[in-house]
N, C-alpha and C positions, 0 to 999 in steps of 0.2 A: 478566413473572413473574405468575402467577395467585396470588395469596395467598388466596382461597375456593378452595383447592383439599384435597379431605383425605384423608389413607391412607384405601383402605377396608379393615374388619378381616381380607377375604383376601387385601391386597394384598402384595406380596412387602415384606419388610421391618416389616411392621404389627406383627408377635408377636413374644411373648418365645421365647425356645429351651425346648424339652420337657421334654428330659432329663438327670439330670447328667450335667457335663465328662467326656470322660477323661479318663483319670489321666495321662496323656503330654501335655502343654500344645504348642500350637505356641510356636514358635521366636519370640523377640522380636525387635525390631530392633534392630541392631547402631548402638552408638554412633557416628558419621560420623567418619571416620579411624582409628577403634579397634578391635580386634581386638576381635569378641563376649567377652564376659561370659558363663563357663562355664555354656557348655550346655545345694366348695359355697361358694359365697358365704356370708359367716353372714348371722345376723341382723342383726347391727349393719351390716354393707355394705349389706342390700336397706334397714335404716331410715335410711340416707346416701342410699343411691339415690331416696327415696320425699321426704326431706327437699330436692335436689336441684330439685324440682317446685313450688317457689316460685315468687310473681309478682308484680311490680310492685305490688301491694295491700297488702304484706306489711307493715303498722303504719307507714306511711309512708318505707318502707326505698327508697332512691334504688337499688331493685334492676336490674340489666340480666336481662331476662326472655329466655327463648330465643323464636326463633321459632317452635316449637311447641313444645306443653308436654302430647303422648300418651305413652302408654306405652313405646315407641319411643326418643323422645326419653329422656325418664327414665330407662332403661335404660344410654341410650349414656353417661348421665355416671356412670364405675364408681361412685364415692363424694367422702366430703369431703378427696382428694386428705391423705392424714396424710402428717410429714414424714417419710417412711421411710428412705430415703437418710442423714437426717443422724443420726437412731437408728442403722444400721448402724455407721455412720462411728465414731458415739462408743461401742459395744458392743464395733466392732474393736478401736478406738485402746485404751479400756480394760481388755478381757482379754488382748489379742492384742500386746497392743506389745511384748512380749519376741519375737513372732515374726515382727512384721513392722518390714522392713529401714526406715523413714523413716527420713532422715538427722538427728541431733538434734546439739546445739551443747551443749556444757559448758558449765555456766555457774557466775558465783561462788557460793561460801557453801561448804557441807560440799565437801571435797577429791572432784579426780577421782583413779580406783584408776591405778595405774602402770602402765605398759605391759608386757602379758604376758608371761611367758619363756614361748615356745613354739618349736622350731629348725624349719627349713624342711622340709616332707615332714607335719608335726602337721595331721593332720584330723578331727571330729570330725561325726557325722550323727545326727541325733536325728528321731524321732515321735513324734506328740502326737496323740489321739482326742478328737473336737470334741462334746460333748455342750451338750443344752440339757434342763434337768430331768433325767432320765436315759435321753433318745433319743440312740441315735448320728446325730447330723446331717453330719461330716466330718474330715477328718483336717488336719494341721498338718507339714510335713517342712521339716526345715532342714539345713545344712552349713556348716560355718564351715571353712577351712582355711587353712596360713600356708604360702606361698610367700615367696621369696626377696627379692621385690620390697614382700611384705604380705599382706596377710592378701585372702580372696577368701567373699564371704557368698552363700547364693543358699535362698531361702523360698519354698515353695510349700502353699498353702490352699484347701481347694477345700470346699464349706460346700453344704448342701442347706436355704434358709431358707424358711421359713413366715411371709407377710403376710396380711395380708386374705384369709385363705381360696386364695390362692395358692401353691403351694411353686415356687418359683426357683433356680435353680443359680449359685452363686456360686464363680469364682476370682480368687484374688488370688495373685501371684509377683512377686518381686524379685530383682534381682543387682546383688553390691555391688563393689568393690572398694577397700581400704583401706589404709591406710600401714601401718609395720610398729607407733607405735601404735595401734591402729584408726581416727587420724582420715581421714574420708572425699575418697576421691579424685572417684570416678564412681558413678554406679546410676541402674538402669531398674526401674521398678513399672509395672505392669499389672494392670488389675480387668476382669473379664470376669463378665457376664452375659448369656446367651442370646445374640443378636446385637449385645449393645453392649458396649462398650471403652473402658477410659479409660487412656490409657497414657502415662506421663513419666518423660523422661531427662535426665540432666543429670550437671554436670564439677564441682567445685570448684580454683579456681584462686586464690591468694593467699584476699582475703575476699572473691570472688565467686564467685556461685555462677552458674551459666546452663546452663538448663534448658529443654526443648522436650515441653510438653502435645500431648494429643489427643482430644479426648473425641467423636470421630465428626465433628467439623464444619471436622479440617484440625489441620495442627500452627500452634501458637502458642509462641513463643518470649519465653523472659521471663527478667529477670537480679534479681539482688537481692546486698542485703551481707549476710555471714552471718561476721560476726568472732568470732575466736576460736578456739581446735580444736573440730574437727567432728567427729562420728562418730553411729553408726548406733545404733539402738533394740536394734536384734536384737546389740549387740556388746555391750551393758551386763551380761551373765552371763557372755560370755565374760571380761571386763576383771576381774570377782571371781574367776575361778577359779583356787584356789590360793592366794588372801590369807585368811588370818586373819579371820573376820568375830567384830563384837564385837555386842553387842544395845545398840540403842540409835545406831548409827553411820548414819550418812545422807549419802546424795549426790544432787547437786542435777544437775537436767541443763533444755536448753530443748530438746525435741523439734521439729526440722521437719520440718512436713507439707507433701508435695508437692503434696496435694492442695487444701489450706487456702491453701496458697502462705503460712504462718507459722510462727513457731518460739513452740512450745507450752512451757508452764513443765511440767515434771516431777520428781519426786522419790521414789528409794527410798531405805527404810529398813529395816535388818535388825531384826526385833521378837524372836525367840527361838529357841532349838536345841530341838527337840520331836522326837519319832517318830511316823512320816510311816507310815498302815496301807496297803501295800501289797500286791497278788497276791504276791507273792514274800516274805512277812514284814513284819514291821518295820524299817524304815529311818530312820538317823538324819537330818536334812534343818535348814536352817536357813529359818525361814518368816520372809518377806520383805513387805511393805507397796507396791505399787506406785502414783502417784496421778499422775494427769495433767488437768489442768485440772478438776479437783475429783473427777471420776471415782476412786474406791479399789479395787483388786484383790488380790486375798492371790496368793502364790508360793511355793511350796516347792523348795528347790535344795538339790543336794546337795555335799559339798565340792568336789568338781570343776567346782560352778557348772552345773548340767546342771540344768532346770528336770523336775519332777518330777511339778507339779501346780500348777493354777492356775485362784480363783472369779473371778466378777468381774459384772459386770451382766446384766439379763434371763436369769438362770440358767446361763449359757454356764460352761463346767469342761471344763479339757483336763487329757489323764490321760497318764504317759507308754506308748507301746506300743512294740512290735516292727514294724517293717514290714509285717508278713504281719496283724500283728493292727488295725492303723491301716486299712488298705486294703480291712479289711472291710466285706462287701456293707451298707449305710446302714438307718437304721430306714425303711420303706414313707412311714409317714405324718409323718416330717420331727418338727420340735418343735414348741410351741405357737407361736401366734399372736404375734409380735412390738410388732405394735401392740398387738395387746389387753392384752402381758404390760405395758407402758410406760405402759397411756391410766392415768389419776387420776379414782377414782373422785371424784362432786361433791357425794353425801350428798343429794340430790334434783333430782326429774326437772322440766325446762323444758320446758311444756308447746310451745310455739313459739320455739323460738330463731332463727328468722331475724325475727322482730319485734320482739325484744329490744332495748331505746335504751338500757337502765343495768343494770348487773352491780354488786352486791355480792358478794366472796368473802373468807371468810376463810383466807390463806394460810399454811401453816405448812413450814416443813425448809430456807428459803433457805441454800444456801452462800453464804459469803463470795467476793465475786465481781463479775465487771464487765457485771450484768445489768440491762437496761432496762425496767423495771418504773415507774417516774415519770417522769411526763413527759408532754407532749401531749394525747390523750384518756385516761391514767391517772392515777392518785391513790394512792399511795400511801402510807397514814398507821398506821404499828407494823403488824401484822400482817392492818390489812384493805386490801384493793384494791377502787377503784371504775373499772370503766369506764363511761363516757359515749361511746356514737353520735355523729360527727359530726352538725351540723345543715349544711346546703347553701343554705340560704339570708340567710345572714348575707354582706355584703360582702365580699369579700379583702381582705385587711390589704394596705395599702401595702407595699413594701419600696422603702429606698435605693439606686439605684444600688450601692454596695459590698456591700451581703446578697445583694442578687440574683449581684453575680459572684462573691461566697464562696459561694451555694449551688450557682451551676453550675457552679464549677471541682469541688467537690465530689461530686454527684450527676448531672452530665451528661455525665462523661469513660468510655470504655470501662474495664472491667475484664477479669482473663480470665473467661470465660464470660456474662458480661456485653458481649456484642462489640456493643455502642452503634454504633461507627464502620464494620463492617462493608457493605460496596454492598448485600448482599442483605438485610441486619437496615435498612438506611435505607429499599430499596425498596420492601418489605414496610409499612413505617411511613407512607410517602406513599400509598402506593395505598390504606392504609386511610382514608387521613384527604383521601381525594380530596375536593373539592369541599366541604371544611370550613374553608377558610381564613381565613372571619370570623365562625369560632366561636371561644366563648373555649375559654382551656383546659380547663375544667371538664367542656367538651362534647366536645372533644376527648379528652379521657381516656377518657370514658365508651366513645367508637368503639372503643378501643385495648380497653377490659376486655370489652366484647363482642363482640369480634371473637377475641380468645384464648379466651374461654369458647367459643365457639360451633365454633372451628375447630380444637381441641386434645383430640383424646381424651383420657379419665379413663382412664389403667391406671397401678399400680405400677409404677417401676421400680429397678431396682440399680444404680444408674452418678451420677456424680456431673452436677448440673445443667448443662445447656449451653443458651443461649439461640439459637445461632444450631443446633445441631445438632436443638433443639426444632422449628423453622421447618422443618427439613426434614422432620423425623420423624412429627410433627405428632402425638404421643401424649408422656404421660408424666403424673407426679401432680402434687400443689401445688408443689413445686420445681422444676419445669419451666414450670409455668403463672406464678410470681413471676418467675424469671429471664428469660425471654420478654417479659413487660410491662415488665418495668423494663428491657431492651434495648427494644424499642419506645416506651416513651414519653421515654428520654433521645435517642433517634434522632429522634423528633419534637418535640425542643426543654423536655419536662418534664420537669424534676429526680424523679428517683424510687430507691427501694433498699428493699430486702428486707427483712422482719421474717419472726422466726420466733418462734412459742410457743405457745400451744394455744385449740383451740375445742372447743365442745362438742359430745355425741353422746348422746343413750339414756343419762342416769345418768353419762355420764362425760366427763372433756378428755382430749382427744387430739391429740399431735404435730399443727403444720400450718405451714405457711408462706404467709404474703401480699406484697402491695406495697406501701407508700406511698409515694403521689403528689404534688407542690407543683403544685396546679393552682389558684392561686392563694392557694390555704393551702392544708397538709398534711392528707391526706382517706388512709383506709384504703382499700384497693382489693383485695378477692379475686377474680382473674379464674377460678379453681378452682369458686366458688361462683356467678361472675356477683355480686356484690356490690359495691357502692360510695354509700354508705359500708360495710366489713363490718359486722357484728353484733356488739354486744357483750359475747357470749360469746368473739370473737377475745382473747385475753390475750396481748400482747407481751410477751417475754422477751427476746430479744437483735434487734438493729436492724443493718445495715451490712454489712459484706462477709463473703465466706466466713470469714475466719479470726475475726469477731464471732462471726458465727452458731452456729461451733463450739461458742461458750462456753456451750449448749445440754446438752450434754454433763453437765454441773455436775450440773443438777436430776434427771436418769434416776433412777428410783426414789427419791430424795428429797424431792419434793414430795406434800405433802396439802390439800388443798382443799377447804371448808366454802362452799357457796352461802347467801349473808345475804340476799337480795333481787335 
């Protein structure tokens, strides 16, 4: 296996797709024994790029320097890899969860609604127009219908989004099906962007569940307990329609994501009966409160439970349409900037932020929440945060025998997309760390962050992170560049796991995701940037696994941040 080996950017497979999807998706795959399931760069990128061109000199920063550092080189690193993927994720999950099918779990406190009178042959098909500010960016189609056996869901979204000066075609489609109360039997999701795919299926049986990912580098098979009645996201307007809502009434649900591979806390609440200004008149509507893991979105439904209208984060508002009027031709120029709607401004400019050792900020709008903000190189004290740079030449703290095998039952086990154990994520691991076997680990890490910096293009992408599909791909942003290392340095023996939370750029923070490393103490590692230790403009917010990382979600558009020093 050549692990120095790298897409060139004409090689086949290298680029994203052009143009939007069509509107007819290909066929998904059919559940295994079961009958299918019906049916310009801106400014701020060229000053990441320029920023990029760091060097080992940089205020004594333990930088991993490329091997050359021309214009060329600088070029090829797009920017500071922002976390856009899990912005997506949570802009979806937050406006979009009425439309898209993840399976969610009832859970206690406010009552679940009863299960619908609806007689066998009741179908119902709704469109929704995908705006962002007031461009048309995509449309939203769904079906619910009840069959004999239960009820049958199937959602298709198809998005024209705007990153870094790039617009991307994004679809996303589900099909469900469900008992005759809508708890969840079977369903298949698929996320499609340009040439990449992330698709998973799965059965619910008693209280397990087992389900088969994909995310380009092979199906992965995974089981989990998910007690209690289950049922779908996109089933929560159906389950109202036709009960009596009262204002003030609430119901709790735990949402699971297929993709998180966790069951998310969720909760609607009906707020008031108002008149809803629609093309066709005024319309009476009952406006709804949706929130999922801190995320808030308003809904308007009408008595029939038929969603009407709905805000929610980064400007996004679905409106209802006609077919004909949904499927209309897309605005040219897509909507604003997604990072840029998301980054936090910092209230003033760092003149050199890759030589930065200590960060004062003062931070304000935390939700209540299970965010990693204290701890390790932070400080958290009432509403200022200090980061502090590692130092590397301090000794390794000893550890016990028993810390060392609690942190590497912890941090050296494969996850999914974390495939640690995989022959070609180990191969790839030894061959880098050839002829380093009486370096410590400190040094060895360092191979592992400059050898992902150096062989992993910088492009956006839409798909959820895969470490071993990264190896193949050999492009993607900061969530391709953390998943990657943290699969190679737990394949080479070093406890390591993902943080996500923001660094800075030109006057602002911006989404990004890193690694850290236990290479003999815990050291920040941005292979995105070549950094180790990061800079600390890096601010952690959430640490751990995908369904941690989520809890990212929370802060979008809520945080504000004040630079103290």
């Amino acid at each position: 296996m050549n692990v120095n080996k790298k897409n060139a950017p004409g090689a086949p497979g290298a680029g994203l797709g052009g143009g939007f999807p069509h509107l007819v998706a290909a066929p998904l795959f059919p559940l295994k024994g079961k009958r299918p399931l019906a049916g310009r760069k801106s400014r701020a990128i060229l000053d990441v790029m320029e920023r990029l061109s760091f060097s080992q000199a940089a205020a004594g920063a333990d930088a991993v320097a490329p091997q050359t550092a021309g214009p060329a080189a600088i070029r090829r690193e797009l920017r500071a890899s922002l976390v856009f993927a899990a912005l997506c994720a949570a802009a979806f999950l937050g406006l979009l969860l009425v439309r898209l099918d993840f399976p969610g779990r009832l859970a206690g406190g406010p009552p679940a609604p009863p299960e619908p009178a609806a007689a066998p042959g009741f179908a119902r098909q709704s469109w929704m127009t995908v705006y962002q500010q007031e461009r048309r960016i995509g449309f939203a189609a769904g079906r619910i219908a009840r069959r004999l056996e239960g009820w049958e869901l199937e959602e298709t979204i198809l998005l024209r989004i705007r990153a870094l000066g790039l617009v991307q075609p994004l679809r996303l489609e589900t099909r469900a099906e469900l008992a005759p109360d809508l708890a969840l039997r079977r369903f298949r999701f698929e996320a499609g962007s340009g040439g990449l795919r992330f698709r998973a299926e799965g059965e619910k049986e008693g209280e397990r569940l087992r389900a088969v990912l994909d995310s380009g580098s092979g199906p992965q098979a995974v089981e989990m307990r998910v007690p209690g009645r289950t049922t779908l996201s996109a089933a929560i307007l159906p389950a109202l329609a036709g009960r009596p809502l009262r204002p003030g009434e609430r119901f709790a649900f735990d949402v699971f994501d297929p993709a998180a591979l966790a069951a998310i806390p969720a909760e609607a609440e009906v707020l008031e009966r108002e008149e809803l200004a629609l093309p066709g008149g005024p319309t009476p509507a009952w406006r709804l409160r949706l929130s999922l893991r801190g995320v808030s979105q308003t809904l308007w439904v009408d008595d029939a439970g038929e969603l009407l209208r709905a805000r929610g984060v980064l400007g996004l508002r679905l409106e209802r349409a006609s077919r004909q009027e949904a499927r209309e031709r897309l605005d040219a120029l897509a909507g604003e900037d997604w990072a840029e709607l998301a980054a936090i401004p910092a209230g003033r400019e760092i003149a050199d932020p890759t030589a930065l050792a200590r960060l004062r900020v003062r931070i304000r709008g935390l939700p209540p929440g299970n965010l990693a903000l204290h701890g390790g190189r932070q400080r958290l004290e009432g509403e200022v945060l200090t980061v502090e740079r590692e130092t590397l030449e301090e000794p390794p703290a000893s550890l016990s025998p028993t810390a060392r095998g609690a942190l590497e039952q912890a941090f050296l086990r494969p996850e999914p997309f974390i495939q640690a154990d995989h022959p070609r994520i180990r191969e790839a691991a030894a061959e880098i760390l050839r002829g380093a076997e009486g370096e410590s680990e400190l040094a060895r890490a360092r191979r592992l962050v400059r050898w992902v910096y150096e062989q992993i293009e910088k492009r956006p992408v839409l798909s959820l992170p895969d470490a071993l599909a990264t190896l193949e791909r050999r492009r993607g942003d900061c969530n391709e560049h953390a998943v990657l290392l943290t699969a190679l340095a737990r394949a080479a023996g070093i406890p390591a796991r993902v943080e996500v939370g923001l660094v800075y750029l030109r006057g602002r923070f911006y989404y990004h995701a890193w690694t850290l490393l236990h290479a003999g103490r815990w050291v920040t590692a941005d292979a995105a940037l070549g950094q180790m230790p990061a800079d600390a403009t890096h601010i952690r917010l959430v640490s751990g696994s995908l369904a941690q990382q989520a809890d990212v979600a929370a802060v979008i558009g809520a945080l504000a941040l004040e630079i103290l020093e």
